[in-house]
C-alpha positions in Angstrom: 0.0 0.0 0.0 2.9 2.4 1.2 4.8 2.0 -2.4 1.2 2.2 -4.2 0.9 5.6 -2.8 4.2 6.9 -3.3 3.5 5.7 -6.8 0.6 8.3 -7.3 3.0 11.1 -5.3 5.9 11.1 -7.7 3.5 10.9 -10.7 1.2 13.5 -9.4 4.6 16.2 -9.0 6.2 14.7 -12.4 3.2 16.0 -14.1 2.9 19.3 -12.8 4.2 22.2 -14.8 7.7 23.8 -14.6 7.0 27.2 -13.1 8.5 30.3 -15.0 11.8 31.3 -13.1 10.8 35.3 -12.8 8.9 38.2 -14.6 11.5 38.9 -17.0 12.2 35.6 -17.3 9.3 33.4 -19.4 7.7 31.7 -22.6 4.9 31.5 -24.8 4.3 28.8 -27.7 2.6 29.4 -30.8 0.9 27.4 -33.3 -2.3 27.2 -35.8 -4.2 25.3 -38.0 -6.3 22.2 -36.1 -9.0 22.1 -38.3 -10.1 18.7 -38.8 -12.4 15.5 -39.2 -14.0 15.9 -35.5 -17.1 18.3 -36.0 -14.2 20.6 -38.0 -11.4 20.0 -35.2 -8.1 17.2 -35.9 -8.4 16.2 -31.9 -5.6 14.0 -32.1 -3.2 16.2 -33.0 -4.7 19.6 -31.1 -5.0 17.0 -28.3 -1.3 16.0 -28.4 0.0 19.7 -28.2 -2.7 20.7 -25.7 -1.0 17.9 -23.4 2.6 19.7 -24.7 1.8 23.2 -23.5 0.9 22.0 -20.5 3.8 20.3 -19.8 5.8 22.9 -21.4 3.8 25.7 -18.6 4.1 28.6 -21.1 2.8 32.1 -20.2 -0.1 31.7 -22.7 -0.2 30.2 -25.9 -1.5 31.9 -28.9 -3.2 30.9 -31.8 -2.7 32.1 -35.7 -6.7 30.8 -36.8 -8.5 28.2 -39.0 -9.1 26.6 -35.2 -12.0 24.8 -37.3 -13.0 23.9 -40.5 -15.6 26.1 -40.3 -17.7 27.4 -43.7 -21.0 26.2 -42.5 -23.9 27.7 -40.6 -24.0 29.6 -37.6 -25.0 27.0 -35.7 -22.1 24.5 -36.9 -19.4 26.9 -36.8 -20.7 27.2 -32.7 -20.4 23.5 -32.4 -17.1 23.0 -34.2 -15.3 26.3 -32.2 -16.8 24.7 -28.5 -15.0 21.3 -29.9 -11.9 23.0 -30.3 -12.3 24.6 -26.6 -13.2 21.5 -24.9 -10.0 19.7 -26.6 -8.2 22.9 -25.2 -9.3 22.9 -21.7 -6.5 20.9 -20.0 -4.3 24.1 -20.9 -7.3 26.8 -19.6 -7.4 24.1 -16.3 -3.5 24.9 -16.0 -4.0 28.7 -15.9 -2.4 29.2 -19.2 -3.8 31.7 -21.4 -5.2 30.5 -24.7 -5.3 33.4 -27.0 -6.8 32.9 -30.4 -7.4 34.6 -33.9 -10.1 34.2 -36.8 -8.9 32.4 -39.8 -10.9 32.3 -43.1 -12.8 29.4 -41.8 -13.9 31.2 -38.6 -15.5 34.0 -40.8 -19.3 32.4 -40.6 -22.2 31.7 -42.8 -22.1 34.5 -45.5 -18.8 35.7 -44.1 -20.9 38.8 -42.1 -21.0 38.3 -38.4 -19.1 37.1 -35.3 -21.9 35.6 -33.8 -20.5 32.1 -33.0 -16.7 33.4 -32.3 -18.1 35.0 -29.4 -20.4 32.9 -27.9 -18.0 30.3 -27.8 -14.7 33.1 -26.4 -16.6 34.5 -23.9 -16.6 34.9 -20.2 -13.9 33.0 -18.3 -12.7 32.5 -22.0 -12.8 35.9 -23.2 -10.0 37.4 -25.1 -8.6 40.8 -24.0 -11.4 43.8 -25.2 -8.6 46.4 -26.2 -9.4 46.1 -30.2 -10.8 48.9 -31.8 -14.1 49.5 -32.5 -16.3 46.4 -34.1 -12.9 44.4 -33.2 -13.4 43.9 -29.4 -13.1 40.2 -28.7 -11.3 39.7 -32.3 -8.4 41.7 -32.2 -6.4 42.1 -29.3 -3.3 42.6 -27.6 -1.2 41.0 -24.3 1.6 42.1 -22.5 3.5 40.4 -20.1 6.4 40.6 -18.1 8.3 43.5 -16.4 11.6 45.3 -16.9 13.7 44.2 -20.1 11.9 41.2 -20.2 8.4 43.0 -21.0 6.9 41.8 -24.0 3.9 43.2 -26.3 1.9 40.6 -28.6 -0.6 41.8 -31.4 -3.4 39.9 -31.9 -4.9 41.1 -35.5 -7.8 39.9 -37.1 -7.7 40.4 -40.6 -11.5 39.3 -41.6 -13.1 42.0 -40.0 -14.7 44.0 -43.3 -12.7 46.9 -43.6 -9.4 44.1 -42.8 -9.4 42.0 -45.9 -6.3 40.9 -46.3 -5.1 44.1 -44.0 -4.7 44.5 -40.5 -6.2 47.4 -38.2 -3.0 49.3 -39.2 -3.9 52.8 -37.0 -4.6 50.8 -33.8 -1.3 48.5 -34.5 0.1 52.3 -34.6 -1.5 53.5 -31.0 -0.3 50.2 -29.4 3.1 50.5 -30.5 3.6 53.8 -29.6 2.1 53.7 -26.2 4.4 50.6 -24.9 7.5 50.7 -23.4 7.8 47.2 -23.9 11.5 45.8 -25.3 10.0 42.9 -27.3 7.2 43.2 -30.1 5.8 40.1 -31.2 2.2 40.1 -33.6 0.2 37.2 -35.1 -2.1 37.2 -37.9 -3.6 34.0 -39.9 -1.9 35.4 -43.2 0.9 35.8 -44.2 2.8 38.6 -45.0 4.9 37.2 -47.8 2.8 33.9 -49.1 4.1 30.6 -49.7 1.0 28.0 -50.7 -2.2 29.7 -50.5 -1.9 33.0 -52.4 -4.6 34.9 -50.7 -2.0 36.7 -48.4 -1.6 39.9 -47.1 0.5 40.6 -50.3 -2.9 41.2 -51.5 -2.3 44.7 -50.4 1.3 45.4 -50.7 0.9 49.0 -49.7 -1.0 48.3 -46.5 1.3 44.8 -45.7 4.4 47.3 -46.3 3.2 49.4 -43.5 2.6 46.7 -41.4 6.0 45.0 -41.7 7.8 48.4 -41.4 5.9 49.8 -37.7 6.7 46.3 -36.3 10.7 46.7 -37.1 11.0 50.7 -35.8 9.1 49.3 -32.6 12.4 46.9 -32.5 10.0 43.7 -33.5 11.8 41.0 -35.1 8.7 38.3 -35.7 5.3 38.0 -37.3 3.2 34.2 -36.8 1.1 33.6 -39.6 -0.9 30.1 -40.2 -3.0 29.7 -43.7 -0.2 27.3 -44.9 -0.1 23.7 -43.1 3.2 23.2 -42.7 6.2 24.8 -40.9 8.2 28.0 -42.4 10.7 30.6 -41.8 11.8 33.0 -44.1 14.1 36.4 -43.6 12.4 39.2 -45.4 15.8 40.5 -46.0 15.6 44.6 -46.7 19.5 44.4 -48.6 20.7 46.7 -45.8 23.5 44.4 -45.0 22.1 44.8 -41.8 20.3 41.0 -41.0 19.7 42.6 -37.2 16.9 44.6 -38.5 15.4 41.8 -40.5 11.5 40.8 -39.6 11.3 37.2 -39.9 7.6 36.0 -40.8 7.3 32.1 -39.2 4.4 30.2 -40.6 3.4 27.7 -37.6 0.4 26.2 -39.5 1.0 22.9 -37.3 -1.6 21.7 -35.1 -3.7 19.5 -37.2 -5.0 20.8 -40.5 -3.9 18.8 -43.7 0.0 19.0 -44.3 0.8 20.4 -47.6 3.6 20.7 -49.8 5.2 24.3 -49.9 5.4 27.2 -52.7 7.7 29.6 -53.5 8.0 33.4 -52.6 5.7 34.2 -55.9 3.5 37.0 -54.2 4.2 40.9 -53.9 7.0 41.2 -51.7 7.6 44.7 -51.8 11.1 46.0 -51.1 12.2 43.0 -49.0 14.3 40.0 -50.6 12.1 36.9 -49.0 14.8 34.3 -48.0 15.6 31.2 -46.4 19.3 31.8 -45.9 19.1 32.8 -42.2 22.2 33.5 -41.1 23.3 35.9 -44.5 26.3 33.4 -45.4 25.1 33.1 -48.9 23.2 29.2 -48.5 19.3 28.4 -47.4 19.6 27.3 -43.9 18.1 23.7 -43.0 14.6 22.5 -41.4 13.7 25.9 -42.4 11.0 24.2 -44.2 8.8 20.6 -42.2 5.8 19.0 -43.8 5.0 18.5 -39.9 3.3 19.3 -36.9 4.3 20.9 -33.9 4.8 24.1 -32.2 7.2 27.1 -31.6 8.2 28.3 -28.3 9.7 31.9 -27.5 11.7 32.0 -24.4 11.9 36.1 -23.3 15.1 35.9 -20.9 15.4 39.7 -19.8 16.7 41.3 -23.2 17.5 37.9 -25.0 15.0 35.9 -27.2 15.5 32.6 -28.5 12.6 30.5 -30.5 12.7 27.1 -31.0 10.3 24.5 -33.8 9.2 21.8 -31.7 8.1 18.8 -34.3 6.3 15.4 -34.2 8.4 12.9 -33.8 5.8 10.6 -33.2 2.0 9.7 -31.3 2.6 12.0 -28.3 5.5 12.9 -28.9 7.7 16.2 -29.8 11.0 17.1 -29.9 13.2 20.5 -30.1 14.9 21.2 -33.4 17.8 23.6 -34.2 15.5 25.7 -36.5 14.6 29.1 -34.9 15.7 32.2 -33.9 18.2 33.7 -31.5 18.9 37.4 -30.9 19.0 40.1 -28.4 17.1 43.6 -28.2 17.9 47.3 -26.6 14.8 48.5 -24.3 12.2 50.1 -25.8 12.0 53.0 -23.6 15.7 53.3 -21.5 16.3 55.2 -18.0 18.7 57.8 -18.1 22.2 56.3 -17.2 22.5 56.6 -13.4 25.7 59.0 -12.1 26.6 57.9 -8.5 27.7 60.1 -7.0 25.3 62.4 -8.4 26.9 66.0 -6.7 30.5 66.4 -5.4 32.1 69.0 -4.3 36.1 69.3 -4.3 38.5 71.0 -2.2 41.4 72.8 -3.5 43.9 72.2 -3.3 44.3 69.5 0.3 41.4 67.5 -1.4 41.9 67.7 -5.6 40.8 63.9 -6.3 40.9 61.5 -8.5 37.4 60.6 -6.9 35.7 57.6 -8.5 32.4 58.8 -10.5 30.3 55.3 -11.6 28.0 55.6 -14.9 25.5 52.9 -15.2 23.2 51.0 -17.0 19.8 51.5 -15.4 17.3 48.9 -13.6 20.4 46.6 -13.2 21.1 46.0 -16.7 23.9 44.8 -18.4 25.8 45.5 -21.5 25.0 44.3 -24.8 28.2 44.3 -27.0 29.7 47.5 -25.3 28.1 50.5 -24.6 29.9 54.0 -25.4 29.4 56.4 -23.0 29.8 59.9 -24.2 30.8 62.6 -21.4 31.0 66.1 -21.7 32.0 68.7 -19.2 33.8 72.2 -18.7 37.2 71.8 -18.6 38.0 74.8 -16.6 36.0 73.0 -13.8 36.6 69.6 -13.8 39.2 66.7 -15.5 38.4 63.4 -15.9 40.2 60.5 -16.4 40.0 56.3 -17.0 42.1 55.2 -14.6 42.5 56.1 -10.6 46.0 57.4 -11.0 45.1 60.1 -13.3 47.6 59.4 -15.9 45.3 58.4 -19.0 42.5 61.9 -19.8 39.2 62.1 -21.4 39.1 65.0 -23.1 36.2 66.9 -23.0 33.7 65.5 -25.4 35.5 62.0 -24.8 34.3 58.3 -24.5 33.9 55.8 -21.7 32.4 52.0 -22.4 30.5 50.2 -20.2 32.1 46.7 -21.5 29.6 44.2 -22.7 28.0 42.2 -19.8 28.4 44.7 -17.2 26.5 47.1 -15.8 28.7 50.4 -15.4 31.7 51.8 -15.9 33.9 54.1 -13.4 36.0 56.8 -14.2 38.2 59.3 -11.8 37.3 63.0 -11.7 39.9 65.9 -10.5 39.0 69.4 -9.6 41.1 72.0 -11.2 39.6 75.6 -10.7 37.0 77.5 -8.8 33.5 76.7 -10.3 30.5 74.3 -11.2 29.6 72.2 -14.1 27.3 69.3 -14.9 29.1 66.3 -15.9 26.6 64.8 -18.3 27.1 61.4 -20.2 25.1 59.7 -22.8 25.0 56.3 -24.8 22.9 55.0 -27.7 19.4 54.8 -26.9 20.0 56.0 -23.0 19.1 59.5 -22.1 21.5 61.0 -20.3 23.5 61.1 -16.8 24.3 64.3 -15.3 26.8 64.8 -12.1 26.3 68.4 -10.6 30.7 69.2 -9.7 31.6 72.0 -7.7 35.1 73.2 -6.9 35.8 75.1 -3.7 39.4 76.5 -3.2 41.0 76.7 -0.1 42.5 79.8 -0.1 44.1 82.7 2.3 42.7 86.6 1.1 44.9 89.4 2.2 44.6 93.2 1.7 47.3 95.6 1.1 46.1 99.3 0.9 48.8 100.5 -1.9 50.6 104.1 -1.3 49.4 106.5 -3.6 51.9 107.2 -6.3 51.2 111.2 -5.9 51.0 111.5 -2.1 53.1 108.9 -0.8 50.3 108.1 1.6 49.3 105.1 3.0 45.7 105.0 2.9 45.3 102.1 5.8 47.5 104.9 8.2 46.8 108.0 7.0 43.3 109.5 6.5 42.3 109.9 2.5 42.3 112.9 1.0 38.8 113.9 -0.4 38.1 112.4 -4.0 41.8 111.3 -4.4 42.2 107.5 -5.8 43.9 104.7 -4.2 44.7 101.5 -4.9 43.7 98.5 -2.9 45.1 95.3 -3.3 43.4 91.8 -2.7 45.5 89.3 -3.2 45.0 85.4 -3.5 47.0 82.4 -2.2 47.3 80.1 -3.8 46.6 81.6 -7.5 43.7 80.9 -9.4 44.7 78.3 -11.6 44.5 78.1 -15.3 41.3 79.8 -17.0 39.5 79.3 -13.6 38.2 82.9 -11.9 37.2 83.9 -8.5 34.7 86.7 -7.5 35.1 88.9 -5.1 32.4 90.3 -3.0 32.9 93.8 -1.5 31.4 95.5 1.1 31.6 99.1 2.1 29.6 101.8 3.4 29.2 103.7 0.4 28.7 107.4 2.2 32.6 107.1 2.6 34.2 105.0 -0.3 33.4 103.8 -3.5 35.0 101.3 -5.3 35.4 99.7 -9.2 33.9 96.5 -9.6 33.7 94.1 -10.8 35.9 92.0 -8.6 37.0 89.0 -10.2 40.5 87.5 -9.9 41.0 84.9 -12.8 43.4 84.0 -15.4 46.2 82.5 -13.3 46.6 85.5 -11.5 47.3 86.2 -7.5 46.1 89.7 -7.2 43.4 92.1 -8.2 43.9 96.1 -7.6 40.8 98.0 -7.0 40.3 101.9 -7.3 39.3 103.2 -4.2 38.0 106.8 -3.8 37.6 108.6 -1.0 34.4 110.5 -0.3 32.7 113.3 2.0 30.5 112.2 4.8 27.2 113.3 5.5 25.9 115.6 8.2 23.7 114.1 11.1 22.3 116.0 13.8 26.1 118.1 13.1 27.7 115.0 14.2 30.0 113.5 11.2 29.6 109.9 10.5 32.7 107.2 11.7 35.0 105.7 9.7 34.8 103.7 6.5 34.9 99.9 6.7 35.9 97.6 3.4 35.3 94.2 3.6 36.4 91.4 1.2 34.7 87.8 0.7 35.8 85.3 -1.5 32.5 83.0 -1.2 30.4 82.1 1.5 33.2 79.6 3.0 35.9 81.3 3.5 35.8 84.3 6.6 36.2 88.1 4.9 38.7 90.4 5.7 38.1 93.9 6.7 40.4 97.2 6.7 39.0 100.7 8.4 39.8 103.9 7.0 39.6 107.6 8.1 38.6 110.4 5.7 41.3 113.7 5.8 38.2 116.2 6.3 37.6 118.8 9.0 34.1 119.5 8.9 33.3 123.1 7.8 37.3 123.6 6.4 36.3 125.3 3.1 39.4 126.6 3.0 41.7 123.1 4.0 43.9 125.2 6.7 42.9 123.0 8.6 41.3 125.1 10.9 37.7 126.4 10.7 37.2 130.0 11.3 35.8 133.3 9.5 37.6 132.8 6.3 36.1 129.7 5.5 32.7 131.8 6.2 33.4 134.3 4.2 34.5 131.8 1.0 31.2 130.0 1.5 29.5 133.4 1.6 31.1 134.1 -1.6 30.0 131.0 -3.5 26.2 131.2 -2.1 24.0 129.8 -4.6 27.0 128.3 -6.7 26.2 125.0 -8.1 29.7 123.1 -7.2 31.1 124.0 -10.6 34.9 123.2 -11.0 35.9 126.5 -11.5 35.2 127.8 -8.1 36.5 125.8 -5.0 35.0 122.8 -4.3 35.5 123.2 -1.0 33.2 125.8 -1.0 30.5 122.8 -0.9 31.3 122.2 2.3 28.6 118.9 3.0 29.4 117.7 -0.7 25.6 118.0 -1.5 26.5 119.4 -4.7 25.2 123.0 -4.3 26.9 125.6 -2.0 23.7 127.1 0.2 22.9 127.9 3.7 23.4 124.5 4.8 27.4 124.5 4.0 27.3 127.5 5.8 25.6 125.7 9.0 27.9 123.2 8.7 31.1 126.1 8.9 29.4 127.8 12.2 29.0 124.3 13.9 32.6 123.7 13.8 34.3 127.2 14.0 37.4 126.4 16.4 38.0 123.2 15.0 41.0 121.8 13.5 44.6 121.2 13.9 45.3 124.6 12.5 43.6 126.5 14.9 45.2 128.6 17.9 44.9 126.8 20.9 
């Protein structure tokens, strides 16, 4: 009894389905063509793959049409479709989607309504209602997956009136441009380059061209088609020399209908070269062609696709062939390359670099072939280099790879000057990166108040003569390197001093003079204001720097004895409703209003007495 039941254990798990190993890893199998002896429907053979995809535990399967025989009433087209679902409910019991479209033998009595289709695909067997209007339940789409291994499949009925021998070429255009899918994959039951039956999509070359060419700018490299019984794979080579942007039509017309012989590429084919030499080295590659049945499978492994014939080797039996398809695709829709770290700030000169800067791929990707990685960035700011010791530049406008099967690259970044940039890089298809540098110098300001080249006087000892220029130096340690600057920020009280600007020490230089002019101050309440203050910043990091300064003025000395008494009255008296021209003393403005009036003569009477001339 014990070995009875363990019997019924091991064949209960040896029959259950291999799960899928993640989201962007997975498979779906496609075939067509059952129709057969059994109320329209070959059971045997639909049977026999039925039991395959279960055991295979795709994703979903889809289906390219002529599911029956069909071409008979209303009524008998219901029967023959519900047939065809019963023999296919082992894979709807395993949770596999079964995802089907119209033949030519699915049309209906008089060709003219859907009736039948979707009584029988209905409910729990719906197909997805995304088609466009009059299409819902006929044409369709599926995606599945997530990241790189997302995929988009196109469902198209082509028997709908206005689709004969078309597909619903504007909603093929919305679908493609709304997904960010990597992988396009679309079925039809024609087609698009015809073989045996010559009722093809060819039929309207214009309308099949379109077709062909929005599935290869959406980075498709397939169409299913059934019609033909038999297995085909042709390379609708565009003479490019390019075989990576190549659609490949597979006609999987395999799961039961009568096998035929094939036909040649006689049809329209448009611009394309139909081929059977795969691989572009001249010869047609083998098994390209089976008078058999079976199935395909597509295996999605993050950004690599590989599809595989599966053929009847036998009653219940099938076996993988080498015929197929193996190739690898960029994301449809890329993140930015990811900068890490995305803002640094250097310190000149104790902390110049080389610090590491990492460019990658995003959401964990890895290289396909190698991926060249374009950086730009202001060379007075920044330099950056390949390896840590600094000994092998990028110039500006220079390359980086992210070698293939990685997922970033790391180069070494040195701070040269005062400033900020963005550090941007870019690849093929990837927007780009950006770093946010900044360079912040470590550096020592200093002020030396220059003597005056007429007077000899040193204006940080000596009080300035009214409206006489000096020269003030700010000087720099270490020097601003290269074509690097630094601005200066000056304060001062601006009733005293004023001084050029701008302030901006750059060019390799150590020093900046400034003009400095000495002006009047203004009365208060017959109290004269205090010194002048200048104060020098270099940024908000480093501490300013400050010098005081005295203005040579007695209040009141219109004469500049240096003593305030009735002279300077009487010149101010004089000079009563002058204007402050140049001719006449300036002095005579005693309050450096620009007019000489009563208040100048105020000003003379509040101080009379004072000064260093005066008799004590």
């Amino acid at each position: 009894m014990r070995a009875m039941s363990f019997l019924f254990v091991l064949l209960l798990v040896l029959a259950l389905p291999v799960a899928t190993a993640s989201a962007e890893s997975w498979k779906f199998i496609v075939t067509g063509d059952s129709r057969g002896d059994n109320n329209g429907v070959n059971t045997t053979i639909l049977a026999e793959i039925a039991a395959e995809v279960v055991r295979q535990a795709p994703e979903f399967i889809i289906f390219s049409g002529d599911l029956v025989s069909g071409y008979t009433t209303e009524a008998n087209l219901e029967s023959q479709l519900r047939t065809w679902r019963n023999t296919m409910q082992p894979v709807y019991n395993a949770g596999i989607g079964v995802y089907p479209v119209r033949g030519n033998h699915e049309k209906g009595a008089g060709y003219s309504t859907t009736t039948a289709w979707n009584n029988v695909f209905s409910g729990a067997y719906s197909l997805p209602q995304d088609g466009p209007a009059g299409e819902k339940n006929l044409t369709w789409s599926v995606t599945h997956g997530t990241g790189s291994g997302k995929a988009i499949v196109l469902g198209l009925d082509q028997y709908y009136p206005s689709n004969d021998h078309k597909v619903p070429q504007a909603w093929v255009d919305d679908k493609l441009a709304a997904t960010d899918a990597p992988h396009v994959f679309a079925t039809g039951h024609e087609p698009a380059f015809s073989s045996d039956h010559n009722d093809c999509l060819d039929d309207a070359p214009g309308a099949r061209n379109d077709f062909i060419n929005s599935l290869i700018d959406a980075g498709g490299r397939s169409y299913f088609a059934g019609h033909d019984h038999f297995y085909n794979h042709l390379r609708a080579d565009d003479g490019d020399g390019n075989l990576d942007n190549d659609l490949h039509q597979f006609i999987v017309g395999t799961a039961g209908a009568p096998l035929r012989s094939e036909g040649d590429y006689g049809g329209n084919t448009g611009p394309w070269t139909p081929t059977k030499d795969i691989d572009g080295d001249g010869f047609d590659d083998p098994g390209t062609f089976e008078r058999q049945y079976g199935y395909m499978v597509v295996e999605i492994d993050v950004l690599d696709v590989t599809m595989t014939w599966w053929r009847r080797t036998g009653a219940n039996t099938y076996a993988a062939t080498s015929e197929g398809l193996s190739y690898s695709v960029l994301p449809r829709i890329r993140m930015p390359l990811v900068m890490n770290p995305a803002a640094y700030t250097f310190t000149m000169p104790s902390d110049p670099g080389p610090h590491s800067l990492t460019i990658s791929l995003a959401e964990g990707e890895r290289a396909k072939g190698d991926v060249t990685v374009t950086l730009t960035y202001d060379e007075a700011v920044v330099n950056v280099f390949s390896d840590e010791q600094a000994t092998s530049p990028i110039a500006s406008g220079g390359t980086a790879t992210i070698a293939d099967g990685t997922p970033s690259v790391t180069v070494y970044v040195t701070g040269i000057a005062i400033g900020s940039t963005q550090l941007v890089a870019s690849a093929d298809d990837y927007p780009s990166g950006r770093a946010d540098y900044s360079v912040r110098r470590e550096i020592a300001l200093s002020i030396t108040p220059s003597d005056d080249p007429g007077s000899q006087i040193d204006p940080a000892t000596t009080p300035l003569v009214l409206d006489d220029e000096y020269i003030l130096t700010v000087s720099v340690d270490p020097p601003v390197a290269g074509a690097g600057s630094m601005i200066l920020t000056i304060d001062y009280d601006g009733a005293f001093l004023t001084i050029e600007e701008p302030a901006i020490i750059g060019g390799g230089n150590a020093s900046l003079d400034l003009t400095l002019t000495a002006k009047a101050a203004t009365v208060d309440s017959g109290v004269w204001g205090p010194p002048a203050t200048v104060t020098v910043s270099a940024t908000d990091e480093y501490a300013p720097i400050s010098v005081d300064y005295d203005i040579g003025f007695e209040p009141g000395d219109a004469t500049s004895d240096n003593c305030v008494n009735v002279q300077d009255l009487l010149m101010v008296r004089a000079n009563l409703g002058d204007e402050g021209s140049q001719i006449l003393p300036r002095s005579a403005d005693v309050n450096r209003d620009g007019a000489c009036n009563v208040l100048d003569l105020l000003a003379v009477r509040a101080h009379l007495g004072h000064g260093s001339g005066c008799p004590e």
